[in-house]
N, C-alpha and C positions, 0 to 999 in steps of 0.2 A: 325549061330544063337548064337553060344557061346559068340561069341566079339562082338553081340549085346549088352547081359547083362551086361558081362564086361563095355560096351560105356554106359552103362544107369547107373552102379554105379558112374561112374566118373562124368558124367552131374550132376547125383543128389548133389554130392560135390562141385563140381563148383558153380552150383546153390547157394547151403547154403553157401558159401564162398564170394558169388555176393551181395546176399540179407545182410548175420549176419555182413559184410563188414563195410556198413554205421553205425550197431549199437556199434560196436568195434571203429567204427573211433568217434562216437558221444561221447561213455561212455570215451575215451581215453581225447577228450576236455573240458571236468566237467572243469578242473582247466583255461580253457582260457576264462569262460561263464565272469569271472570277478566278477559278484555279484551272490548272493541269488535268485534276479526273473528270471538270467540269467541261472541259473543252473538249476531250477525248467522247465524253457523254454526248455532248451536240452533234460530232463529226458523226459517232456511230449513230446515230437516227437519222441519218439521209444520205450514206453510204448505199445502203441495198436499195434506194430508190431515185435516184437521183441518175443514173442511167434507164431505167424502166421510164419517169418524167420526159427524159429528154426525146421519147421514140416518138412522140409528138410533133416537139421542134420538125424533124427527120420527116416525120408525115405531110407536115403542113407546105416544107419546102418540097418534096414530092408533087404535091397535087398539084401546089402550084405551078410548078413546073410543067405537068403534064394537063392540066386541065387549061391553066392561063397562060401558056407559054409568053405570049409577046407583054405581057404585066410582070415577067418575073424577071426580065433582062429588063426592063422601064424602071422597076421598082431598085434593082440593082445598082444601075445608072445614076438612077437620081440621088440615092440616100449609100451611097459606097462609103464616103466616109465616116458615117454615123456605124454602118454595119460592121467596116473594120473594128472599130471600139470596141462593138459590141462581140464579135467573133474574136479576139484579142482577150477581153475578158471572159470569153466561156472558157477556150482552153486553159486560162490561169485559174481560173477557178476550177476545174477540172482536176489539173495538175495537182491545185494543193491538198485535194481531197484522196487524194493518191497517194499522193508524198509525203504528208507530214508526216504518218506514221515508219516509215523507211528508215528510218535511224532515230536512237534513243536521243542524241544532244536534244537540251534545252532550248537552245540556240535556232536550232533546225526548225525546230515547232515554232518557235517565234515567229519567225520568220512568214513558214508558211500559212499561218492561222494569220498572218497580216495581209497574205498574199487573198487568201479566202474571202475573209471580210470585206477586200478594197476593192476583188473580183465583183463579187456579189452585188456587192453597190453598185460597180456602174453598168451590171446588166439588166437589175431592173432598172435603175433612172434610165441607162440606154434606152430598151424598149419602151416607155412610156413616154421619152422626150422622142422617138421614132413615131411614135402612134398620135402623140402629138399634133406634131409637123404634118401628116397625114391629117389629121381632124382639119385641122386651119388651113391643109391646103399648101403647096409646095409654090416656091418661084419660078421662072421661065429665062432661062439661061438662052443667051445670044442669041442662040441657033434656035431656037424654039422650042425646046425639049425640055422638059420638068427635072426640078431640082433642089435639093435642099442645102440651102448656102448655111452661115455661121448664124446670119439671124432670123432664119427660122428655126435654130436649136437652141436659141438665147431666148428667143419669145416668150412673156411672159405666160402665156398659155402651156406652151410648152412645156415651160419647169414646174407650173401647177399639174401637168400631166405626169411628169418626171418625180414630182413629188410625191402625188397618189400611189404611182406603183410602190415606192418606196417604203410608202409608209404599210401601205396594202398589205406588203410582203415580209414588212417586220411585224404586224401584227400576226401573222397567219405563221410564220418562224416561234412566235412567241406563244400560242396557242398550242403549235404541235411541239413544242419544245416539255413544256409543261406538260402534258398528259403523258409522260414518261415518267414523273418525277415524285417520290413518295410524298404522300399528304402531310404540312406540318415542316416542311423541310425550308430551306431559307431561300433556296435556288428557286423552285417551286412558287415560293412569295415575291420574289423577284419578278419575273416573267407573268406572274398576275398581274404585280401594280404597272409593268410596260404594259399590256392588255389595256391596261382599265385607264392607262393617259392616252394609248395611240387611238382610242375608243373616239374621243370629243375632235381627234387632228384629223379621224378618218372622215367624219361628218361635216368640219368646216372643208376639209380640201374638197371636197363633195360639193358642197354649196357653190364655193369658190368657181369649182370648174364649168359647173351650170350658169355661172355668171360671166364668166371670160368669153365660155363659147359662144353664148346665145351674144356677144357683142362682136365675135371675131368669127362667125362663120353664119348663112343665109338662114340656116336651121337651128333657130333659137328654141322653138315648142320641142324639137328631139333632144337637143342635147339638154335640157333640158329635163323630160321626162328620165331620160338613159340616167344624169346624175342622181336626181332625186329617189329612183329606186334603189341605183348603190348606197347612197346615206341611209335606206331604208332597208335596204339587209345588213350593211352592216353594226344599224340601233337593234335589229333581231338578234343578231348573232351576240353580241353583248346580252339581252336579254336571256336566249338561252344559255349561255354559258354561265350562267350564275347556278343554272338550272345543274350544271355537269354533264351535258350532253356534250361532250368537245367535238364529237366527229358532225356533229348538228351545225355548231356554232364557226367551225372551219367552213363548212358548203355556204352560208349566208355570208360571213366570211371574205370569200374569194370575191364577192360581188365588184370589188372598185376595178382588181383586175381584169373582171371578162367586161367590163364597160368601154375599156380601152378601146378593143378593137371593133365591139359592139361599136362605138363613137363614130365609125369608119364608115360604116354601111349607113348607119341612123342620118346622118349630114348628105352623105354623095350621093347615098342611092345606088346607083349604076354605074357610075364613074370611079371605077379602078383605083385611078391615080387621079387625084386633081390638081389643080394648080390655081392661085388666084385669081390671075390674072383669063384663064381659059385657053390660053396655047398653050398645050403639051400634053392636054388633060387625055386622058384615054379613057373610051366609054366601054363598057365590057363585051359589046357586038365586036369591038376590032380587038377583043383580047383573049375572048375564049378562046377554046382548039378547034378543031374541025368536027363534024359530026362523027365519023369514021374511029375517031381518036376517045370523043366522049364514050362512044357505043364499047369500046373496047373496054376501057376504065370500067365501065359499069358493070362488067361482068369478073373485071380481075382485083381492082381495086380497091372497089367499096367491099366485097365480103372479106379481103384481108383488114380493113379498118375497122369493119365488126368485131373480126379476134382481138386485134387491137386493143379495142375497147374491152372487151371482157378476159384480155390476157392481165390489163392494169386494173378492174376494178380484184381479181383473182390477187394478183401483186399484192394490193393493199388489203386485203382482207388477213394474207398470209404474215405479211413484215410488218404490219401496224396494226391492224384489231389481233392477230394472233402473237403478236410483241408486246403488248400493253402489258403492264407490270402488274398481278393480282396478288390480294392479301393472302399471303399463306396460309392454308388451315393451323388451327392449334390444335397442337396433340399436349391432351392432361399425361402430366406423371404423378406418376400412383407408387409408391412403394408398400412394403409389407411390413408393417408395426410389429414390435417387441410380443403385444398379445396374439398376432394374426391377423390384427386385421388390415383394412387398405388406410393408406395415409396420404393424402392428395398432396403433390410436391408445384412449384411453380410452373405452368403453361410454356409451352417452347414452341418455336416452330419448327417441320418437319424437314426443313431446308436448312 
């Protein structure tokens, strides 16, 4: 039951990393919208979902908290100044999704659509150069406690992790950017041909990471298999998306990011938090909660995570399969000719 909870904090991360994905890859292309109505057009596609996304984050710290308490002050501990970064740029990113529409200047939007893009960056590289340092393994500071210094965020592993997210999250921005966008349009062609280049960078960082790890951590056959399946949805998700399935080719898609924290478990196993060296590492018997604590959770918990779940798959069916832009019917006009009779005029639409 223990490596239940454990499995259910990692999902819930995955999850937020699947879902805040597309919004990090959207906020990151502000500057490729090209114009004003173009950047207004990206903002308003992850406005009504970009708080719905984040009740994940909000989850995943919850459970942690309450399922792994003595991992969530460890984890805290260890990795504080990676997570200031990263808690620094949620709210700036936050902010400018708020704010830039607040006043008409020019000036203002500049500003904040710079603020967006710069946000968005370092929350995925954040997270992924976090998840990272976690895959390889943290240092062991003086005192014996687990830590992530400067060169474990430097690591080349790490910024090959930092880099996945990155790209991950612009492809999945550039996907969901795109099926808003009328067929034929130049915007629409743009955010295809990123698709179809971040397509080949998604598959080497892939390779790449399968290669780093299996040299830089015990568990070379997992990380490993975990890389080779995300190069492998995401060669699917290009395949279908040719097809026009985009909400198909998004779910295959997401694969480099739910690998991340997948990477975490596949490597340690049991061990929480590790460390290279093996002082400081905490195994999940000294970090789960008490029985009394799990028993409680299981009955208050998990069925609000159920709603959860089907409050957001409800969300998205509402703001994105019921948003998607459809071809207006055409109404013929018909007038009445000189003799009486009908005279077919040019097709219009009813909108």
């Amino acid at each position: 039951m223990d490596l239940f909870w454990y499995a259910l904090v990692g999902l819930l991360l995955a999850g937020y990393l699947a879902l805040e994905g597309v919004d990090f890859g959207i906020g990151m292309l502000m500057p490729v919208a090209g114009t004003e109505a173009g950047r207004a057009r990206l903002r308003r596609t992850i406005v009504p979902l970009f708080l719905a996304n984040e009740v994940w984050l909000v989850a995943f710290g919850g459970l942690l908290l309450g399922a792994l308490p003595t991992a969530e002050g460890e984890l805290l501990g260890a990795l504080r100044t990676p997570f200031l970064g990263v808690l620094c740029a949620w709210f700036l990113r936050d902010a400018a999704l708020w704010f830039r529409s607040a006043y008409g200047s020019a000036g203002w939007r500049r500003t904040w659509d710079t603020v967006l893009s710069s946000a968005s960056f370092v929350l995925a590289a954040g997270w992924g150069a976090v998840l990272g340092a976690l895959v390889r393994g943290l240092s062991t500071a003086p005192d014996g406690s687990a830590t992530a210094t400067g060169g474990d965020l430097v690591h080349p592993f790490t910024l090959l992790c930092a880099a996945l997210a990155v790209a991950g999250s612009l492809r999945q921005g550039s996907l969901f950017a795109a099926r808003g966008l009328p067929e034929g349009g130049s915007a629409r062609a743009r955010f295809g041909r990123l698709t179809r280049w971040l397509t080949p960078v998604l598959l080497v960082l892939s390779l790449l990471v399968a290669g780093a790890g299996a040299a830089v951590t015990d568990a070379p056959v997992a990380v490993g298999i975990v890389a080779v399946l995300a190069a492998a949805c995401v060669y699917t998700s290009d395949r279908v998306q040719v097809t026009g399935r985009t909400g198909t080719a998004m779910l295959f898609g997401a694969a480099p990011l739910v690998a991340l924290p997948l990477l975490v478990g596949a490597v340690h196993g049991t061990t929480v938090l590790a460390t290279r060296s093996g002082a400081g590492s905490l195994e999940l018997p000294g970090a789960i909660a008490d029985p009394a604590s799990l028993a409680l959770m299981a009955v208050t918990v998990l069925p609000a995570l159920i709603l959860v779940a089907l409050g957001q798959l409800w969300f998205w069916r509402v703001f994105v399969v019921g948003a998607t832009p459809r071809r207006p019917p055409v109404v013929l006009v018909v007038s009445i000719g000189a003799d009486g009779g009908f005279v077919p005029g040019p097709p219009k639409s009813d909108r």
